[in-house]
LUMRO-619497 format. One record per atom (N, C-alpha, C): residue in one letter; residue number from 0; y, z, x; atom name. Coordinates in Angstrom, 1 decimal, always signed. Example, Ala and Ser with C-alpha at 12.3 -4.5 7.8 and 13.67 -1.06 7.14 Angstrom:
BEGIN
+------+-----+--------+--------+--------+------+
! rest !  nr !     py !     pz !     px ! atom !
+------+-----+--------+--------+--------+------+
!    A !   0 !   -5.7 !   +7.8 !  +13.2 !    N !
!    A !   0 !   -4.5 !   +7.8 !  +12.3 !   CA !
!    A !   0 !   -3.3 !   +7.8 !  +13.2 !    C !
!    S !   1 !   -2.2 !   +7.1 !  +12.8 !    N !
!    S !   1 !   -1.1 !   +7.1 !  +13.7 !   CA !
!    S !   1 !   +0.0 !   +7.9 !  +12.9 !    C !
+------+-----+--------+--------+--------+------+
END
This chain:
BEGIN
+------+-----+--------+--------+--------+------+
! rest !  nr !     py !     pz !     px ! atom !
+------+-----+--------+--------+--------+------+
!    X !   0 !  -34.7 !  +16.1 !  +25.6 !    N !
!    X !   0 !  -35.0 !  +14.7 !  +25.5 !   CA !
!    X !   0 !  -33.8 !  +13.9 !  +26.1 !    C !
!    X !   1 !  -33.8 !  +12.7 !  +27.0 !    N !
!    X !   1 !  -32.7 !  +12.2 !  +27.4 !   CA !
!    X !   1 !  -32.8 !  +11.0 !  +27.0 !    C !
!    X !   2 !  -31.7 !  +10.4 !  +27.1 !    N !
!    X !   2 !  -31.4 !   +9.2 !  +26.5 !   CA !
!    X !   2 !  -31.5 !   +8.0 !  +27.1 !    C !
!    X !   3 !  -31.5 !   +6.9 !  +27.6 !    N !
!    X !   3 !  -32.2 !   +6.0 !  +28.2 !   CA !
!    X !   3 !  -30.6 !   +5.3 !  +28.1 !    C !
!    X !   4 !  -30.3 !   +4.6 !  +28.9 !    N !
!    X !   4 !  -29.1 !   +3.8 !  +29.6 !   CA !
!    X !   4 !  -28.9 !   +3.0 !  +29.1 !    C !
!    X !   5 !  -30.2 !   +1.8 !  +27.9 !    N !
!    X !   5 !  -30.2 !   +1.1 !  +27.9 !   CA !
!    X !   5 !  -29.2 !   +0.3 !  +27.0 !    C !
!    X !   6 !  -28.6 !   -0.6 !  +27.0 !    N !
!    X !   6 !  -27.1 !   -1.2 !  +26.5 !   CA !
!    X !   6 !  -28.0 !   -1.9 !  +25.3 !    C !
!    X !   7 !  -26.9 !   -1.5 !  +24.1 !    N !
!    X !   7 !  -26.7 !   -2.7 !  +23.0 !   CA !
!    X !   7 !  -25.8 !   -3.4 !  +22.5 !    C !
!    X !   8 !  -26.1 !   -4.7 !  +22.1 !    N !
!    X !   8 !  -25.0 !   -5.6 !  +21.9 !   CA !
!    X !   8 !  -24.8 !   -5.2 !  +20.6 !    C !
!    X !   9 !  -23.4 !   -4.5 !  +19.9 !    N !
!    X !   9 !  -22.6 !   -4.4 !  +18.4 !   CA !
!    X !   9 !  -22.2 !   -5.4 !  +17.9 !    C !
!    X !  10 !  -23.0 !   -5.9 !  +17.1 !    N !
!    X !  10 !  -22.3 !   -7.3 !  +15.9 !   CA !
!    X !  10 !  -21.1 !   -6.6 !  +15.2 !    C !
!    X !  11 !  -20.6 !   -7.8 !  +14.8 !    N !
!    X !  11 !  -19.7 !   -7.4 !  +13.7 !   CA !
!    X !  11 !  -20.7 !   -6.5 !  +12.5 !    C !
!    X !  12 !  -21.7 !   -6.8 !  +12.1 !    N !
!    X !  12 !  -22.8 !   -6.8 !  +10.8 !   CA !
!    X !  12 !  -22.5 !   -5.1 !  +11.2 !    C !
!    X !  13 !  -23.1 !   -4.5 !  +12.3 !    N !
!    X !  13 !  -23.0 !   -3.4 !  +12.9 !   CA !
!    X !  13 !  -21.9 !   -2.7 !  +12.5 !    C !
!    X !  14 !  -20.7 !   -3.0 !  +12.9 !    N !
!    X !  14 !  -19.4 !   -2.0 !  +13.0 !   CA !
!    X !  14 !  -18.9 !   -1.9 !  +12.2 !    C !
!    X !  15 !  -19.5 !   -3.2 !  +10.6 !    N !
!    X !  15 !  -19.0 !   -3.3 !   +9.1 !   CA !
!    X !  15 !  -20.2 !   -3.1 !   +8.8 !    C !
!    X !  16 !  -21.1 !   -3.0 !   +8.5 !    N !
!    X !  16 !  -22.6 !   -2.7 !   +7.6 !   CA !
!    X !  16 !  -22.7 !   -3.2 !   +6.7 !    C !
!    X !  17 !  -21.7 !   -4.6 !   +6.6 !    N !
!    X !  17 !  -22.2 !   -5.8 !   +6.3 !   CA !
!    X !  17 !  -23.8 !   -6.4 !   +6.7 !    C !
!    X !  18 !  -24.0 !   -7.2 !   +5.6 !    N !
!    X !  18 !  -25.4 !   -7.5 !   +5.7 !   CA !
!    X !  18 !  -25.9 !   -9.3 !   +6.2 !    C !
!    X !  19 !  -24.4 !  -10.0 !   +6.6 !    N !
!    X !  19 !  -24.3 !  -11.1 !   +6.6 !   CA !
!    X !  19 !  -23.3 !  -11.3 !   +7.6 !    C !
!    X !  20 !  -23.1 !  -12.6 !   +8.2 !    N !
!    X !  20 !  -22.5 !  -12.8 !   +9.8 !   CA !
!    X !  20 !  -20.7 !  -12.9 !   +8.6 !    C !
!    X !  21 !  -20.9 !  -13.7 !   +7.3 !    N !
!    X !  21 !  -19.5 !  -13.8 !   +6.4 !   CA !
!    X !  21 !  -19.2 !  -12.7 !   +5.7 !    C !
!    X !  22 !  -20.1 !  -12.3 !   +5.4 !    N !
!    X !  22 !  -19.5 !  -10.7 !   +4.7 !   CA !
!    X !  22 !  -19.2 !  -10.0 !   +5.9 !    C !
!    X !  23 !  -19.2 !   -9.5 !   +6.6 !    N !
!    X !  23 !  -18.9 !   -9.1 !   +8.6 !   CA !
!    X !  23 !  -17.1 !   -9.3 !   +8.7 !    C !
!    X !  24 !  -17.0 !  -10.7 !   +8.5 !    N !
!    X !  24 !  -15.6 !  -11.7 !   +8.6 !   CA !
!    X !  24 !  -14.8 !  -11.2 !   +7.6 !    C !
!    X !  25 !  -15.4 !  -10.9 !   +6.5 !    N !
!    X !  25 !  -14.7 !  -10.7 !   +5.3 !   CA !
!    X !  25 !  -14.1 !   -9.1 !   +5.7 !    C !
!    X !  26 !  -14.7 !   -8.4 !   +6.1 !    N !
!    X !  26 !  -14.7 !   -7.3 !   +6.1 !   CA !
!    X !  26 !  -13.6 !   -6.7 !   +7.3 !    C !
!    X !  27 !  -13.7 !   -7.6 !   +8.2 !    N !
!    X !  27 !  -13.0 !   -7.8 !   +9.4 !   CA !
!    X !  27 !  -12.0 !   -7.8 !   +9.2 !    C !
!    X !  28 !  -11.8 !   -9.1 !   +8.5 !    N !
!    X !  28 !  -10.2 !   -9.3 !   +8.1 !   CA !
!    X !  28 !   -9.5 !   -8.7 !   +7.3 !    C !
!    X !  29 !  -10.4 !   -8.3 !   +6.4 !    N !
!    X !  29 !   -9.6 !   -7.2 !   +5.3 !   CA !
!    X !  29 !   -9.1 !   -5.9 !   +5.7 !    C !
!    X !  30 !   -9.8 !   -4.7 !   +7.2 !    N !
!    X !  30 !  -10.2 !   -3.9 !   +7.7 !   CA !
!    X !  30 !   -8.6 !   -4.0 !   +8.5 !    C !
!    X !  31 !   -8.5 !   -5.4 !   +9.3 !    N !
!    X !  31 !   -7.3 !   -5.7 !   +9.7 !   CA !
!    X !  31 !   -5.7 !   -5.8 !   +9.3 !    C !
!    X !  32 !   -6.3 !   -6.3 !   +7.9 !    N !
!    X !  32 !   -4.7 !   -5.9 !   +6.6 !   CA !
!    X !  32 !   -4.6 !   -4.7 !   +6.4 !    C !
!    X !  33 !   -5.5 !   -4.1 !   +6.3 !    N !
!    X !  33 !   -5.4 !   -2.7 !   +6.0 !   CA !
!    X !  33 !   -4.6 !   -1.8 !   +7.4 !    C !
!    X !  34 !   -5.2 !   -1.9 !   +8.4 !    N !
!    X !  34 !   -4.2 !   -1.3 !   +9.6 !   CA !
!    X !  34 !   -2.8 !   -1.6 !   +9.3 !    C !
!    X !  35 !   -2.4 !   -2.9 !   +9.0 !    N !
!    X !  35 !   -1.6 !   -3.2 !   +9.0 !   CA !
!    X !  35 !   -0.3 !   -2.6 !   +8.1 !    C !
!    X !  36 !   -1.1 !   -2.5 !   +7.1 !    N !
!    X !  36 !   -0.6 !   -2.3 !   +5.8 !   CA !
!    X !  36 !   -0.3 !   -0.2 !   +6.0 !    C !
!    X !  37 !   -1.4 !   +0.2 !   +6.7 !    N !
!    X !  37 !   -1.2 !   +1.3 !   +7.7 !   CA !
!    X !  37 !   +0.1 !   +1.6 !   +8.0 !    C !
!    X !  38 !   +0.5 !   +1.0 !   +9.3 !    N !
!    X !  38 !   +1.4 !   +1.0 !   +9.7 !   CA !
!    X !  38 !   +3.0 !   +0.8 !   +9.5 !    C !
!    X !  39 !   +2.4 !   +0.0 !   +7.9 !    N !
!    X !  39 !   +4.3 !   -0.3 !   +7.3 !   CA !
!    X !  39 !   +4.3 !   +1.5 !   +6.9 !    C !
!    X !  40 !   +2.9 !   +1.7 !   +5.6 !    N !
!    X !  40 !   +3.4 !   +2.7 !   +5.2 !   CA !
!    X !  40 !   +3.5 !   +4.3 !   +5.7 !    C !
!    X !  41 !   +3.1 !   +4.4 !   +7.0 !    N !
!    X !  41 !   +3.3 !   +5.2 !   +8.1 !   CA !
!    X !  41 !   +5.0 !   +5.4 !   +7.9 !    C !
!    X !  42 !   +5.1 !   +3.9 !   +9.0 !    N !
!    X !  42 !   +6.8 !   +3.8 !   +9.4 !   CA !
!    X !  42 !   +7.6 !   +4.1 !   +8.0 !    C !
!    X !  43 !   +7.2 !   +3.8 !   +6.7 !    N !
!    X !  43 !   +8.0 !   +4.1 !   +5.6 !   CA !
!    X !  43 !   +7.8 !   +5.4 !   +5.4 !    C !
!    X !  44 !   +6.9 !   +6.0 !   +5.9 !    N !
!    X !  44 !   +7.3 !   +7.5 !   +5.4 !   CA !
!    X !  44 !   +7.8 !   +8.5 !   +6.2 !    C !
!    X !  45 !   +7.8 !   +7.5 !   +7.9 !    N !
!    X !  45 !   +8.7 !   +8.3 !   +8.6 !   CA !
!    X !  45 !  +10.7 !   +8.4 !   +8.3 !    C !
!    X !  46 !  +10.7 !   +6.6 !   +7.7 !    N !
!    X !  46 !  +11.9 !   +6.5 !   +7.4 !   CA !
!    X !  46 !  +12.4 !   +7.8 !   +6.0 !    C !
!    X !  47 !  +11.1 !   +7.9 !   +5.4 !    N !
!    X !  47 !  +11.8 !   +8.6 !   +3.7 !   CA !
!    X !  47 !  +12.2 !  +10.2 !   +4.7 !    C !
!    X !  48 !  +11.1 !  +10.6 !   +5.7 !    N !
!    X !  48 !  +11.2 !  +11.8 !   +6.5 !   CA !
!    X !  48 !  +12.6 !  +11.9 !   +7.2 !    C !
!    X !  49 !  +13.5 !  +10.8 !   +7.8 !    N !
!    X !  49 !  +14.8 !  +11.1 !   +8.3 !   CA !
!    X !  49 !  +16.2 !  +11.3 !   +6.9 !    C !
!    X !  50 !  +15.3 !  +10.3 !   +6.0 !    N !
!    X !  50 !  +16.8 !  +10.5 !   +5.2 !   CA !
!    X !  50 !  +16.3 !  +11.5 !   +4.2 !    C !
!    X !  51 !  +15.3 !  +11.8 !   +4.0 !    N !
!    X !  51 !  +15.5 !  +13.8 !   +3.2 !   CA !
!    X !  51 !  +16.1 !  +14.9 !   +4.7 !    C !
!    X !  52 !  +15.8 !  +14.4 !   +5.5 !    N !
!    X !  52 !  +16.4 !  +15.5 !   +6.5 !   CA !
!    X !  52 !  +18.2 !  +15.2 !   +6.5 !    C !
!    X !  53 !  +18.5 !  +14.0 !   +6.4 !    N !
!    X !  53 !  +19.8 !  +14.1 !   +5.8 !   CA !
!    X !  53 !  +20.3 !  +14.8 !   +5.0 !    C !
!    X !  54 !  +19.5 !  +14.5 !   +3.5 !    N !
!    X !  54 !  +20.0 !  +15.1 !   +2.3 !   CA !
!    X !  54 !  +19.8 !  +16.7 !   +2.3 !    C !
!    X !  55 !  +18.7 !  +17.3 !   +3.1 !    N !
!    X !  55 !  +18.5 !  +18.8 !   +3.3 !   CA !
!    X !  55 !  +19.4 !  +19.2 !   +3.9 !    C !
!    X !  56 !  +20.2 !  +18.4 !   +5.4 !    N !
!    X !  56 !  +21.6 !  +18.7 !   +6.1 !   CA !
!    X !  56 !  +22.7 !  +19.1 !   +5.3 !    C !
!    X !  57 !  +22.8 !  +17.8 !   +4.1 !    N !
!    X !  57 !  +23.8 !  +18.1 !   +3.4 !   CA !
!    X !  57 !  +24.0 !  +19.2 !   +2.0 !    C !
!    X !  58 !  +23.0 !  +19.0 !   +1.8 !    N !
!    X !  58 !  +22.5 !  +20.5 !   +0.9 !   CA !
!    X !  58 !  +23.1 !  +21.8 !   +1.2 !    C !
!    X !  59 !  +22.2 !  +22.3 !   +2.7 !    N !
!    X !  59 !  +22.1 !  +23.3 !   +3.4 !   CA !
!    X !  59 !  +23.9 !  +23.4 !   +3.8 !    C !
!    X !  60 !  +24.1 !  +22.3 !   +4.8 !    N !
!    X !  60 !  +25.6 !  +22.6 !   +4.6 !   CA !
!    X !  60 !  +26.7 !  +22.7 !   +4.0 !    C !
!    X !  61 !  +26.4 !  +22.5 !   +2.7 !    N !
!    X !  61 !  +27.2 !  +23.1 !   +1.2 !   CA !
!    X !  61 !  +27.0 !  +24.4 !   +0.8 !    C !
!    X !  62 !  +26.2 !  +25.0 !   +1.7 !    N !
!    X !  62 !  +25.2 !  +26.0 !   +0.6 !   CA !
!    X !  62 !  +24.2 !  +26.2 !   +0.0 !    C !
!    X !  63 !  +23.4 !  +25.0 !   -0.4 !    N !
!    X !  63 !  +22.7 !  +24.9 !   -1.2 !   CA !
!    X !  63 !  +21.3 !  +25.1 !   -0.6 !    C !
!    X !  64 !  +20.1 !  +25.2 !   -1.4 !    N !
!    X !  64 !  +18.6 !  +25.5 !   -0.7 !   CA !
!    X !  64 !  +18.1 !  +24.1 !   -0.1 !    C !
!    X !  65 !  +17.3 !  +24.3 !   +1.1 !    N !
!    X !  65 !  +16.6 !  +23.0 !   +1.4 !   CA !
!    X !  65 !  +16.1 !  +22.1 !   +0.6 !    C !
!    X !  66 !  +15.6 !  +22.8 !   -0.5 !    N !
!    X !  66 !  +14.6 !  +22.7 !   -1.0 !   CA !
!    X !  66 !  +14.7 !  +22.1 !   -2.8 !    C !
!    X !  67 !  +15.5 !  +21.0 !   -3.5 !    N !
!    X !  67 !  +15.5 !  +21.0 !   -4.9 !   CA !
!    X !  67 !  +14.2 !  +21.0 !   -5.8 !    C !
!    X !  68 !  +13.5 !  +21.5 !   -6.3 !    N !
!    X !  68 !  +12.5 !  +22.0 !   -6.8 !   CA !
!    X !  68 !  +12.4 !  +21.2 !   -8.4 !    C !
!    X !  69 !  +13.5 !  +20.4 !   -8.6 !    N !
!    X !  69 !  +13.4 !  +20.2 !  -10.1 !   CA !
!    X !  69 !  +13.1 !  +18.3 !   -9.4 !    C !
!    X !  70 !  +14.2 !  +18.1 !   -8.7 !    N !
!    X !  70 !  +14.1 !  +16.6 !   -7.8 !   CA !
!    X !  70 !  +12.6 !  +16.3 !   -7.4 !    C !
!    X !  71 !  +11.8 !  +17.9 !   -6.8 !    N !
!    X !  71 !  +10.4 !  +17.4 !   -6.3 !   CA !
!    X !  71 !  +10.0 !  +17.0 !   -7.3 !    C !
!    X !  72 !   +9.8 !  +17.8 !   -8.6 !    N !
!    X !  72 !   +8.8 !  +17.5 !   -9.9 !   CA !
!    X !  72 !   +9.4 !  +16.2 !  -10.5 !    C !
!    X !  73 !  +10.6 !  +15.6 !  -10.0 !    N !
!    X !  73 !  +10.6 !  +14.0 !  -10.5 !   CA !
!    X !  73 !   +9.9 !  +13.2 !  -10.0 !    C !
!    X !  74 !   +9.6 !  +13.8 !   -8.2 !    N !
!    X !  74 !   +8.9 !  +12.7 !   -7.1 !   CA !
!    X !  74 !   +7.4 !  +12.7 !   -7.8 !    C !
!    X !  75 !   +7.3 !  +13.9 !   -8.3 !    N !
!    X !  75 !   +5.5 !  +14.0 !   -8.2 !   CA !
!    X !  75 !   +5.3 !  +13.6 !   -9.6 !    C !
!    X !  76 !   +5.6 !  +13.6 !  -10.6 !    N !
!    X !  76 !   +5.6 !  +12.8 !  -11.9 !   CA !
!    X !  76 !   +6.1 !  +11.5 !  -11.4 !    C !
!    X !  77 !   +6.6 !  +10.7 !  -10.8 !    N !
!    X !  77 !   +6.7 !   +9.6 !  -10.6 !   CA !
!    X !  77 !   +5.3 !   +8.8 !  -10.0 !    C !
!    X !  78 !   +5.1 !   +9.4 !   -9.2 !    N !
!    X !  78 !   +3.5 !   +9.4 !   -8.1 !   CA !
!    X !  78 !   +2.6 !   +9.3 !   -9.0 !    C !
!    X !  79 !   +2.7 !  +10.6 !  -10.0 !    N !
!    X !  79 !   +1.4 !  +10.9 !  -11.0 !   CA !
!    X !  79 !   +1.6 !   +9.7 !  -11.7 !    C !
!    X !  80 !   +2.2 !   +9.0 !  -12.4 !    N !
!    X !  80 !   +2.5 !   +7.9 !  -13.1 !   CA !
!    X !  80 !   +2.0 !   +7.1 !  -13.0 !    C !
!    X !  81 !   +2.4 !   +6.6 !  -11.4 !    N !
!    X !  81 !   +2.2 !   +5.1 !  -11.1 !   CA !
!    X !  81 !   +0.9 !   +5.3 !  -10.7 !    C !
!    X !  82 !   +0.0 !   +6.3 !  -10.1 !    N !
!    X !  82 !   -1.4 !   +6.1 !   -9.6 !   CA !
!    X !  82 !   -2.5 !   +7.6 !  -10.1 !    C !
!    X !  83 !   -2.0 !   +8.0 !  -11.2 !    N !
!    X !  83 !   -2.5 !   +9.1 !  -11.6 !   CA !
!    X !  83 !   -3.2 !  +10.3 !  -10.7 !    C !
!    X !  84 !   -3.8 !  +11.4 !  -11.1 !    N !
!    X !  84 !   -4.1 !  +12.2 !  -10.3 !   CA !
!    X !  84 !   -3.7 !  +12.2 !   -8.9 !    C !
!    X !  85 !   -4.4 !  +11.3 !   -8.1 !    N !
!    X !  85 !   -4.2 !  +11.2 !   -6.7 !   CA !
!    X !  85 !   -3.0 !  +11.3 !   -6.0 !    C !
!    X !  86 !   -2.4 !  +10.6 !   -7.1 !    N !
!    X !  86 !   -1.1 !  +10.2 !   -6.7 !   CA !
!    X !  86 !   +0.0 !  +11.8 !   -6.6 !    C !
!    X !  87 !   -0.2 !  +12.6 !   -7.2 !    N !
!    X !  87 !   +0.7 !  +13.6 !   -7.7 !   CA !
!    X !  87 !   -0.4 !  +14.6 !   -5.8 !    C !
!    X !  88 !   -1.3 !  +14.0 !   -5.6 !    N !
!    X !  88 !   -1.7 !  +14.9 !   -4.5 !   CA !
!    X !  88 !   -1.0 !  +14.5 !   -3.5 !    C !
!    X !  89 !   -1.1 !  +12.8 !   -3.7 !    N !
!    X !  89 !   -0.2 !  +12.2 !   -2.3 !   CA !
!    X !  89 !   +1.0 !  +12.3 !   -2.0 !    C !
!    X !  90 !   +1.8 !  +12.6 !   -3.3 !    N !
!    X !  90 !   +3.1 !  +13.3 !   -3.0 !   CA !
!    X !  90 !   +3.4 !  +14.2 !   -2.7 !    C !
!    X !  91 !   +2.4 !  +15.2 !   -3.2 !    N !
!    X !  91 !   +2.7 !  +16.7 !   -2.4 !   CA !
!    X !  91 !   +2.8 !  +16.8 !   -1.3 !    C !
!    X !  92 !   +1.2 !  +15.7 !   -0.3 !    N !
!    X !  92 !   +1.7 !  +15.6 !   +1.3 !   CA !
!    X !  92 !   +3.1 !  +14.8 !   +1.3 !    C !
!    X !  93 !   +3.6 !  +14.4 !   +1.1 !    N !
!    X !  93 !   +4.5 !  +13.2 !   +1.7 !   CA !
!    X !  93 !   +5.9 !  +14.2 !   +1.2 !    C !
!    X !  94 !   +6.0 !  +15.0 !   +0.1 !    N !
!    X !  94 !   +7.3 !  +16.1 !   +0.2 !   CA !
!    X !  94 !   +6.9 !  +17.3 !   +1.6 !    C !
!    X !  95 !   +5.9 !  +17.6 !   +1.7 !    N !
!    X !  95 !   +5.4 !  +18.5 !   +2.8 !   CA !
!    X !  95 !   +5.9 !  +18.1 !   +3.8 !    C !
!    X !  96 !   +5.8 !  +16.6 !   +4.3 !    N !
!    X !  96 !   +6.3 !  +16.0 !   +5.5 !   CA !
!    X !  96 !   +7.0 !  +16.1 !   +5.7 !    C !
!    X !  97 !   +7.8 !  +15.9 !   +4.4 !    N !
!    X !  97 !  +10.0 !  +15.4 !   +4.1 !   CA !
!    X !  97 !  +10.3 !  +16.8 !   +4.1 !    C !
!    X !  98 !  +10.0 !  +18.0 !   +3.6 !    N !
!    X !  98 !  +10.7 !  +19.1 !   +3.7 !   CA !
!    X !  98 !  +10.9 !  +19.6 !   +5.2 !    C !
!    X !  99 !  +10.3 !  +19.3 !   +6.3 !    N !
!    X !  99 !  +10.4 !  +19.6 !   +7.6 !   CA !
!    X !  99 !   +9.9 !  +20.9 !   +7.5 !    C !
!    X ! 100 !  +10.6 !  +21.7 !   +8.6 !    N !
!    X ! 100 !  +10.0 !  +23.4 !   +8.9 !   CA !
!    X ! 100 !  +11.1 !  +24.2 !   +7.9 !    C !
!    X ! 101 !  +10.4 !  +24.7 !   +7.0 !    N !
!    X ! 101 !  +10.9 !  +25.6 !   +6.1 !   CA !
!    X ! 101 !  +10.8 !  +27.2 !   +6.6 !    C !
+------+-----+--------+--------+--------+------+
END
């Protein structure tokens, strides 16, 4: 079966499944904070990613393991705390990131 060429115009209603031209707008804008809000917390977790790679430098160069294992279970009880379950998952990625190649 082949597909036919024929072009359609995508509303906003379309690419939010909004059911209204203002619920569309609503959804638009908010869709738009959200990137945004993306992007800080991207860039902040690339920043937390350079300064554990400090603190593992200076670990490692004392001696000590990459890795403090008692310091993680403060990050992830902290996580778990502030946003329960989820949160203790979302930390697991975000130490995963911070530990680098182990």
């Amino acid at each position: 079966m082949s597909v036919t060429a024929a072009s359609k115009t995508v509303t906003a209603a379309d690419k939010t499944g909004a059911h209204t031209p203002e619920a569309a707008d609503v959804i638009t804008g908010a869709r738009e904070r959200i990137d945004a809000l993306d992007d800080r917390i991207i860039g902040l977790i690339q920043e937390r990613m350079a300064v554990s790679a400090v603190i593992q430098e200076a670990r490692i160069t004392s001696g000590g393991r990459r890795v403090n294992l008692s310091r993680e279970m403060e990050v992830l009880d902290h996580y778990r705390q502030a946003l329960g379950k989820p949160g203790t998952t979302l930390a697991m990625t975000m130490l995963e990131l911070c530990r680098g190649r182990v």
